[in-house]
C-alpha positions as CSV (number, residue, x, y, z in Angstrom):
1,X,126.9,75.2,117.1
2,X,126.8,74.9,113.2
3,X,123.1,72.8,112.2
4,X,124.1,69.3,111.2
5,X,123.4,68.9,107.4
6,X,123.7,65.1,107.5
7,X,121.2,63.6,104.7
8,X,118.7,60.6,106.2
9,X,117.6,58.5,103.7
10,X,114.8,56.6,105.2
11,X,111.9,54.3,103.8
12,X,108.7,52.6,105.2
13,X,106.4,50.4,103.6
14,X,103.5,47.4,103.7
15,X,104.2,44.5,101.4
16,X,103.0,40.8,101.3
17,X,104.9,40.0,103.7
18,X,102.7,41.2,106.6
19,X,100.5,42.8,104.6
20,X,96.8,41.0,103.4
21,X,95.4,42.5,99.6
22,X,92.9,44.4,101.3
23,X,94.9,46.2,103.4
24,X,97.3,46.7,100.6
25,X,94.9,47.9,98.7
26,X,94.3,50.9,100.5
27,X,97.9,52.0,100.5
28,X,98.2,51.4,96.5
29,X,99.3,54.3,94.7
30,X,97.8,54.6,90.4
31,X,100.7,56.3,88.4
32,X,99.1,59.3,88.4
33,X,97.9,59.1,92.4
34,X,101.6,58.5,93.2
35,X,102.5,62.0,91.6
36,X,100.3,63.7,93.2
37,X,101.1,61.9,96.3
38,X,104.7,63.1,95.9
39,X,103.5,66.8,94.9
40,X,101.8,66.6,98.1
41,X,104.7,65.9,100.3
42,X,107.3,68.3,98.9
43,X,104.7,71.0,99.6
44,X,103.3,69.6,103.1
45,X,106.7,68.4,104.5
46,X,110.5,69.7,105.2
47,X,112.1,66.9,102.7
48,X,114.3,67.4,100.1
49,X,113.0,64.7,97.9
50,X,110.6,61.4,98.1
51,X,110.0,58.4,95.6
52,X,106.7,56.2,96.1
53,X,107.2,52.5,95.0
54,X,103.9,50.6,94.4
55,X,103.1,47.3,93.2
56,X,100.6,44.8,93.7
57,X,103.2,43.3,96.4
58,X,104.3,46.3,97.9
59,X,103.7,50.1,99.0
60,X,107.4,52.1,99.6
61,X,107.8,55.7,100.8
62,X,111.0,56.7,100.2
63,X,112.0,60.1,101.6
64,X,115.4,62.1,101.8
65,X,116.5,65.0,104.0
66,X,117.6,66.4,106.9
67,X,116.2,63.9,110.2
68,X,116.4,66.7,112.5
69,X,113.9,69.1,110.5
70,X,111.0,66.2,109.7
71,X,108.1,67.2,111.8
72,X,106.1,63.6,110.4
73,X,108.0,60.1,110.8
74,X,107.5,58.5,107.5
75,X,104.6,56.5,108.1
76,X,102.7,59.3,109.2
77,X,103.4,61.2,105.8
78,X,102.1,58.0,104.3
79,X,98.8,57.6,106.4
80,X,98.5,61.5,105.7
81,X,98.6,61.6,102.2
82,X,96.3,58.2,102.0
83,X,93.8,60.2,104.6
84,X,94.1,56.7,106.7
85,X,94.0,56.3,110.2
86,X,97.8,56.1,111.8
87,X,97.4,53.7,114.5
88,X,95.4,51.0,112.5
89,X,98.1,49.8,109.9
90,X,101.0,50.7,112.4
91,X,101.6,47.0,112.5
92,X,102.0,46.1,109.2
93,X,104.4,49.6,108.8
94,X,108.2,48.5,107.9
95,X,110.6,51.2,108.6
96,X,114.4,51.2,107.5
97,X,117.0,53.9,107.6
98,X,120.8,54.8,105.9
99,X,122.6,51.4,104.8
100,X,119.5,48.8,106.2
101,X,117.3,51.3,103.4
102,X,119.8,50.9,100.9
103,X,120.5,47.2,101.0
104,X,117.2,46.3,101.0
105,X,116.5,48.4,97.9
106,X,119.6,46.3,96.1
107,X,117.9,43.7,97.1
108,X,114.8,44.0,95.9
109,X,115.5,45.4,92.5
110,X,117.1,42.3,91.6
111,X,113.6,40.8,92.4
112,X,115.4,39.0,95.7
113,X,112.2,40.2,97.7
114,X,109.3,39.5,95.6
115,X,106.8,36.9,96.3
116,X,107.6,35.5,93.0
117,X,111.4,35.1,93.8
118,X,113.9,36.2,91.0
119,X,111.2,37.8,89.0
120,X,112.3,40.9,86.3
121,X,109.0,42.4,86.5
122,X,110.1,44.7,89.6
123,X,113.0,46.3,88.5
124,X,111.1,47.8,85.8
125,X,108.8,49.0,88.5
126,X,111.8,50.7,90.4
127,X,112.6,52.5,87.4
128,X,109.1,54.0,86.9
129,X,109.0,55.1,90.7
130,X,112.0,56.8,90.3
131,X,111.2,58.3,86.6
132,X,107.8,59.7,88.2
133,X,109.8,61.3,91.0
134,X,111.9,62.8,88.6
135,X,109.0,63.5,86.3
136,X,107.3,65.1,89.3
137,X,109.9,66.9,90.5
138,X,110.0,65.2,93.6
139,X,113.4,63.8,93.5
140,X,116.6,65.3,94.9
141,X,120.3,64.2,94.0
142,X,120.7,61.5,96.9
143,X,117.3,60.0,96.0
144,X,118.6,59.8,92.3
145,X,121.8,58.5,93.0
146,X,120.6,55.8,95.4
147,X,118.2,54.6,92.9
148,X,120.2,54.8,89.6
149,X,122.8,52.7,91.9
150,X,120.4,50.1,92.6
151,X,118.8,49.6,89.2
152,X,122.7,49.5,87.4
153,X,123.5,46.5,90.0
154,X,120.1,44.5,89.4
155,X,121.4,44.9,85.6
156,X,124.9,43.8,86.4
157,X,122.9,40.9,88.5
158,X,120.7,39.8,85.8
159,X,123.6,39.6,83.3
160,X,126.0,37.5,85.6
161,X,123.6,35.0,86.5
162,X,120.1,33.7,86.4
163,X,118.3,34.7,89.6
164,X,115.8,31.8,88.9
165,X,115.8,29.0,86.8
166,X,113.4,28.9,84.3
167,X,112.8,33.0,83.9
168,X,110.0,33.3,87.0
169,X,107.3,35.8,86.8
170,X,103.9,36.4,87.2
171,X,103.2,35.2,83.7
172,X,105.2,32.0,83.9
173,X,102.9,32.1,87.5
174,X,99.9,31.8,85.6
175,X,100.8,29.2,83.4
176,X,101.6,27.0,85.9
177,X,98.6,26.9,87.3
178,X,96.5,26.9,83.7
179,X,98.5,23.9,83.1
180,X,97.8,22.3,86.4
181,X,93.8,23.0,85.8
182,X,93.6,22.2,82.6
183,X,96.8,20.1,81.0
184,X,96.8,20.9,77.2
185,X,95.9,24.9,76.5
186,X,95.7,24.8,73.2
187,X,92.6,26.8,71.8
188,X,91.4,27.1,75.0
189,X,89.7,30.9,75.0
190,X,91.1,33.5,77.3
191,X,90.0,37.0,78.2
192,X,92.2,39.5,79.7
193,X,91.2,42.5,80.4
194,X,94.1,45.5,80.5
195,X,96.4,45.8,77.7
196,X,99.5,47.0,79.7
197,X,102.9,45.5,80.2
198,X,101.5,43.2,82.1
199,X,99.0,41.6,80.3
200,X,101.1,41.6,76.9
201,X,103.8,39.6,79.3
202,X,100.5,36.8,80.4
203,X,99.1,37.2,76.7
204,X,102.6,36.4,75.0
205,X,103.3,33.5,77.1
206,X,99.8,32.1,76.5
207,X,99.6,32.7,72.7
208,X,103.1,31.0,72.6
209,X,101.1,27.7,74.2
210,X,98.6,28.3,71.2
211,X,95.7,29.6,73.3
212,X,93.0,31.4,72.0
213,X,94.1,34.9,73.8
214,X,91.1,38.0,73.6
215,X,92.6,41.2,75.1
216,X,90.9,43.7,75.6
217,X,91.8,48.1,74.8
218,X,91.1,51.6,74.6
219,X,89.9,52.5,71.5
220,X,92.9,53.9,69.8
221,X,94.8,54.5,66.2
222,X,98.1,53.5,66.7
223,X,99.8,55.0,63.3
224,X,98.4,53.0,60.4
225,X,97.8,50.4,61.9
226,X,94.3,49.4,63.0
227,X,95.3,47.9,66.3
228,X,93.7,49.2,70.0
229,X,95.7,50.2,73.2
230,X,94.5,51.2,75.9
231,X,95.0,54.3,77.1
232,X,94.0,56.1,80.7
233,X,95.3,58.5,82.7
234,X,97.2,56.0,85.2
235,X,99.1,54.1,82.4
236,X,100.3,56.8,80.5
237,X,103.7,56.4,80.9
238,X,103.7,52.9,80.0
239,X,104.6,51.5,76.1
240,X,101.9,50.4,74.8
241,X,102.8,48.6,71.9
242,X,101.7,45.4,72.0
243,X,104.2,44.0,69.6
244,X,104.5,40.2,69.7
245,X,101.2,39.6,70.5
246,X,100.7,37.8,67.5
247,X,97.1,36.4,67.3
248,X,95.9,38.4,69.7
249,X,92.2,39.4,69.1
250,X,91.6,42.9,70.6
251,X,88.3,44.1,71.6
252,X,87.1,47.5,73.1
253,X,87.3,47.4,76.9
254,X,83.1,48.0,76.7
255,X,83.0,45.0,75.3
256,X,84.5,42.5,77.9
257,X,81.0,41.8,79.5
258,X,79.9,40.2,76.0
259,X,83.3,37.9,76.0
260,X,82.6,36.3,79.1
261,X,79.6,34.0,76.9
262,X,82.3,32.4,75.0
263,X,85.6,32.0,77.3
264,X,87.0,29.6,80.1
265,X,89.8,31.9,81.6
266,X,89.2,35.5,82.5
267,X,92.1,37.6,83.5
268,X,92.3,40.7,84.7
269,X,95.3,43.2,85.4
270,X,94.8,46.6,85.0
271,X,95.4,49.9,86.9
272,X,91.9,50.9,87.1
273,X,90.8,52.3,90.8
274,X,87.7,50.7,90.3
275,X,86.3,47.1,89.6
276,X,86.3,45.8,85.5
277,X,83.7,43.6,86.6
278,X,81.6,43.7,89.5
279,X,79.3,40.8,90.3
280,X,76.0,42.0,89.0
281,X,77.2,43.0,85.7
282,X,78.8,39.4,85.2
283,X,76.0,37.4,86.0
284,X,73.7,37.7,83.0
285,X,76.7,36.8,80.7
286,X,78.3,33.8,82.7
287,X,77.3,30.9,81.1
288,X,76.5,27.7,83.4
289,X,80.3,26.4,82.7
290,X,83.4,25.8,85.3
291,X,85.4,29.1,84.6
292,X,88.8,30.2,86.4
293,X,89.1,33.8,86.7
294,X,92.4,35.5,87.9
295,X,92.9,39.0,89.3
296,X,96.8,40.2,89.0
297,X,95.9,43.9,90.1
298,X,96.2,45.8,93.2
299,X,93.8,47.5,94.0
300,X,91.8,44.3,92.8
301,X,89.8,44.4,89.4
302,X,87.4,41.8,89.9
303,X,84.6,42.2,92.5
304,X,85.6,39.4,95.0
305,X,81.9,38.7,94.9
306,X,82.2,37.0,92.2
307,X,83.5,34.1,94.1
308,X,79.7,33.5,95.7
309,X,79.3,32.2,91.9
310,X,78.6,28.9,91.4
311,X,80.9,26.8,89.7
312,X,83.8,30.1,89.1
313,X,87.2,30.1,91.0
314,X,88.9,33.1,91.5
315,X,92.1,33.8,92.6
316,X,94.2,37.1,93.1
317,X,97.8,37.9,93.4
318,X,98.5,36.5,96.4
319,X,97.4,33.2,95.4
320,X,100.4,32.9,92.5
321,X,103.3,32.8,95.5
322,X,106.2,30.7,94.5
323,X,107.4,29.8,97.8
324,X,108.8,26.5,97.2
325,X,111.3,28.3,94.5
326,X,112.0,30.7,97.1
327,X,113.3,28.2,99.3
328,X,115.3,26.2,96.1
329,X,116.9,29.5,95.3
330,X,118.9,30.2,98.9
331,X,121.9,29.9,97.2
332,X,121.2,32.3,93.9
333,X,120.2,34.8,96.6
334,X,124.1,34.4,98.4
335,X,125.4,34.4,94.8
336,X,123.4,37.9,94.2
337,X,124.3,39.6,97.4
338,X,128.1,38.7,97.0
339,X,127.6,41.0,93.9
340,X,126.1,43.8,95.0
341,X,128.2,44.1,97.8
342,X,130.8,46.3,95.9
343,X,128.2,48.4,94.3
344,X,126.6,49.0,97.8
345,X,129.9,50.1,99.5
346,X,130.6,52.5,96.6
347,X,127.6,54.5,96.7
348,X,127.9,54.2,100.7
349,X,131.1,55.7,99.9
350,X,129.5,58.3,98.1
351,X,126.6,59.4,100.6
352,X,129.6,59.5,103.2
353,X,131.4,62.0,101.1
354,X,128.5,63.7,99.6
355,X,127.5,64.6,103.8
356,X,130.8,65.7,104.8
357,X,130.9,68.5,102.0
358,X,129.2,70.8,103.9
359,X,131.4,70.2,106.7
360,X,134.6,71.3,104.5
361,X,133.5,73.8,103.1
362,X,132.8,75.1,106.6
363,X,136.5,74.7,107.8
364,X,137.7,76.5,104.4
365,X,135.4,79.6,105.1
366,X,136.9,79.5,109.0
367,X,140.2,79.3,107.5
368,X,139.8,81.9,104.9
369,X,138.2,84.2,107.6
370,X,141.3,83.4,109.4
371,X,143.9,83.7,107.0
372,X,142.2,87.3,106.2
373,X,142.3,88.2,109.7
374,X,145.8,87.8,110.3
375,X,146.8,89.5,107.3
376,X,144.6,92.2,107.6
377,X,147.3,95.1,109.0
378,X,149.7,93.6,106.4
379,X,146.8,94.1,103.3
380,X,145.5,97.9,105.1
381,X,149.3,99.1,105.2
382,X,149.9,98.9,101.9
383,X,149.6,101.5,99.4
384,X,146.6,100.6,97.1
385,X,143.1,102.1,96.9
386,X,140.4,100.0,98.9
387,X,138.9,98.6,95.5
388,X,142.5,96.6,95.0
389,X,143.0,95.7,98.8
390,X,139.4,93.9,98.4
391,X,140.1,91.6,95.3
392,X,143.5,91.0,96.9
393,X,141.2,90.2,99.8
394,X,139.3,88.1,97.4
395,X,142.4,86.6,95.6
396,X,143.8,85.4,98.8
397,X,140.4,84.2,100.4
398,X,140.0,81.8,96.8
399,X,143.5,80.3,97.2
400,X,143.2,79.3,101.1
401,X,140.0,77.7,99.9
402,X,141.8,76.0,97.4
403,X,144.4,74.8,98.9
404,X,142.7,73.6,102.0
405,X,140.1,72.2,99.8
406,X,143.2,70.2,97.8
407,X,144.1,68.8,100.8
408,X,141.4,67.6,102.7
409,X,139.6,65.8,99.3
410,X,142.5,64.4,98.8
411,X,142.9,62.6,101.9
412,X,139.7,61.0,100.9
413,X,141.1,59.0,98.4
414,X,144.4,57.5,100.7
415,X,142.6,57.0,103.6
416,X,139.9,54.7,104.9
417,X,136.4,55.7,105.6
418,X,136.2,55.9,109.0
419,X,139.8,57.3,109.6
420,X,138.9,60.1,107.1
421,X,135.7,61.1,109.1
422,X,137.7,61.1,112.5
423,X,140.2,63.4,110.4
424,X,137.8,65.9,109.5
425,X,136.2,65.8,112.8
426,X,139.3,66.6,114.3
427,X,139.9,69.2,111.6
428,X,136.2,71.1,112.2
429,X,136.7,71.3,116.1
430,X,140.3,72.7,115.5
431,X,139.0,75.4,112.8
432,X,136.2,76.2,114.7
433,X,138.1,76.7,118.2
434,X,141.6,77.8,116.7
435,X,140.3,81.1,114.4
436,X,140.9,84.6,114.1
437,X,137.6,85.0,113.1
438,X,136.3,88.4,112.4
């Protein structure tokens, strides 16, 4: 019986959802952990390609490849790779497979599954999982195609209507509540600690409400121009121009400690695998003054210790929820789906199609082999030398193939999907039981 070549494309992941931060924590992935993550599957495990999503909401394996020859489900590559115990986070373990996979990732592109509903921050986060894949090598063509397909309809989303009033995101998350501690931000000093996309998102939208914004960087050159970025390892693929961040006072990352004498808001989002500040580092500069401090990283960046400080609030990620928006927005969400809808049957289309091939091409060699065969007294009784009765051979081999081939992908295009998958079902047993096979 000829091996099934059918592609699975399957997915599993933790998010908020079920989730806590600290359990999240453990399965987040840096930029450069989640390429070695992926280098570490292709070699450990029979896949033909993988993606790993992570975000401070959510942790996604994606994988690709043949369902029959994966000796791991998908959660146990995850736990493998992450060196964690496979029973213990079991429960908190999504798994989706084929079309459920698919729509889901539609979905959450457009930002239709964040905490924050509607926010853009996510799709750029799809993108960068699928350009480390790529980047990695750790991508195949189905894995491509299914993401490409899903970041083209969040576009075609975004541009034909506003997933949530008002633009949502983390930053407009955070100036909700500022405004709700302290009314008026003007001049009020901020830290944030981190310069990536990110913070110049948070630092933008507080400059632009005239707060006095401290960020702090890498020590770096940038051109001419006397400005600091920061710049490790885990955010090297990310831009790090911090253009627009006019009145923005940058300071070297060694010198947060020494900010925290002079500012009310401390905010930290970085993609550091360890704590910016840890609670005995803080407390010698805290001055005796109420001070909200907010941590927008997974893993988290400030030590929750901190908290046991009197007279300082902190909050993390899962503190900035939007819930009652979520619930407002039932109707953008229908609105979204109904447009996705025609993006999600094409490239279901195409993963139908894409599977099959293998499948023709099998029932064009058995016909070629069989076309051969029955012409093969007619081919040795003519009066050639054997080097011409082979590339006749050849010649005649190529044109069953073509013609076959004609035939059946064309039918793909005049029937429907399901019809045309019975007809080449039909058309396998048929060539495979009806041959002159040699």
């Amino acid at each position: 019986m000829k091996e099934n070549q059918e592609i699975c494309i399957c997915m599993v992941g933790i998010d908020y959802n079920k989730a806590s931060i600290e359990a999240r924590e453990l399965f987040s992935f840096t930029q450069a952990g989640a390429i070695e993550g992926m280098r570490k599957l292709r070699q450990a495990f029979t896949i033909d390609g993988c993606v790993i999503l992570s975000t401070c909401n959510r942790t996604e394996l994606w994988i690709s490849g043949k369902k029959d020859k994966m000796e791991k489900t998908p959660w146990e590559m995850l736990c493998i790779i992450k060196e964690l115990d496979i029973g213990t986070y079991e429960n908190l373990a999504v798994l989706r497979e084929g079309e459920a996979a698919i729509l889901h990732l539609f979905e959450l592109s457009c930002g239709l599954e964040s905490k924050i509903f509607g926010e853009d921050q996510i799709l750029s986060q799809v993108k960068e999982a699928i350009h480390l894949s790529h980047h990695s090598q750790s991508t195949d063509a189905v894995l491509e195609k299914v993401f490409q397909s899903a970041i083209g309809a969040a576009k075609k989303v975004k541009t034909q209507m506003i997933v949530s009033p008002g633009g949502k995101s983390t930053a407009s998350q955070v100036l909700k509540i500022l405004k709700s501690r302290y009314g008026k931000l003007k001049g009020i000093p901020c830290l944030i600690i981190g310069n990536g996309k990110l913070s110049q998102m948070v630092g933008n939208t507080l400059l632009f409400h005239e707060m006095d914004v401290i960020m702090t960087t890498r020590k770096r050159i940038h051109g001419h121009c006397n400005t600091y970025f920061e710049e490790t390892d885990e955010m090297n693929q990310e831009d790090r121009s911090a253009e627009g961040l006019e009145g923005c006072r940058f300071v070297p990352y060694e010198e947060r400690l020494l900010q925290l004498q002079t500012v009310k808001i401390v905010i930290s989002a970085t993609r550091s695998p360890h704590y910016t500040i840890k609670k005995r580092d803080a407390e010698e500069y805290l001055e005796a003054l109420p001070c909200l401090w907010i941590d927008l990283a997974v893993p988290r960046d400030i030590d929750p210790e901190i908290r046991l400080i009197e007279g300082l609030d902190l909050l993390d990620i899962d503190q900035l929820g939007d819930e009652e928006s979520k619930m407002q927005n039932e109707l953008e969400r229908e609105k979204a789906k109904a447009i996705l809808q025609e993006d999600i049957r094409e490239l279901n289309q195409w993963l139908l199609f894409r599977n099959r091939v293998p499948e023709i091409h099998h029932i064009l060699t058995l016909s070629a082999e069989d076309v051969t065969k029955r012409l093969e007294c007619v081919i040795s009784s003519i009066d050639l030398d054997e080097e011409d009765k082979n590339r006749i051979q050849i010649d005649i081999e190529h044109a069953v193939k073509k013609s076959i081939g004609k035939l059946l992908f064309g039918l793909k295009g005049t029937l429907r999907d399901t019809l045309w998958k019975e007809c080449i079902d039909a058309v396998q047993e048929a060539a495979t039981k009806d041959t002159l096979k040699s």
